[in-house]
N, C-alpha and C positions, 0 to 999 in steps of 0.2 A: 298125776300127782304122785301115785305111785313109784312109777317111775324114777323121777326127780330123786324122790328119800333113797330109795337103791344106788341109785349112782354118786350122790353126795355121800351116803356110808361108804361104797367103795374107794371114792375118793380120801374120802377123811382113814379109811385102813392101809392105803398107799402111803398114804403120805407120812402116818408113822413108822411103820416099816421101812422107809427111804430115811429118816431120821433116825433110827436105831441102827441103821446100816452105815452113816456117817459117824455117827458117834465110835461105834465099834469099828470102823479104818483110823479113824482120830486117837484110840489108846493102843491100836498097833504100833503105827508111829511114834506116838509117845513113847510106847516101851523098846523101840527097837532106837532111839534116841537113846535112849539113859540106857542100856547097856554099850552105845558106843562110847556115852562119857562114862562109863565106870571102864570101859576098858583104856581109854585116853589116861585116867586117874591113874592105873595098876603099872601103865606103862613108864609114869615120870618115876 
């Protein structure tokens, strides 16, 4: 039973950490968008 609780906690600290790892490539992106549309804007 042990056991079990150990590996579902490691489980359940993966899997947030794999979630904050998304989230944080998702506003890279984002921010590496909106400086190519501000440089699109700077350019007309």
């Amino acid at each position: 039973m042990r056991k079990l609780i150990i590996l579902a906690a490691m489980a359940a600290s993966l899997t947030v950490a794999a979630c904050n790892t998304v989230e944080g490539a998702g506003k890279d992106v984002s921010s590496a968008g909106q400086a190519v549309s501000d440089t699109a804007k700077d350019a007309k």
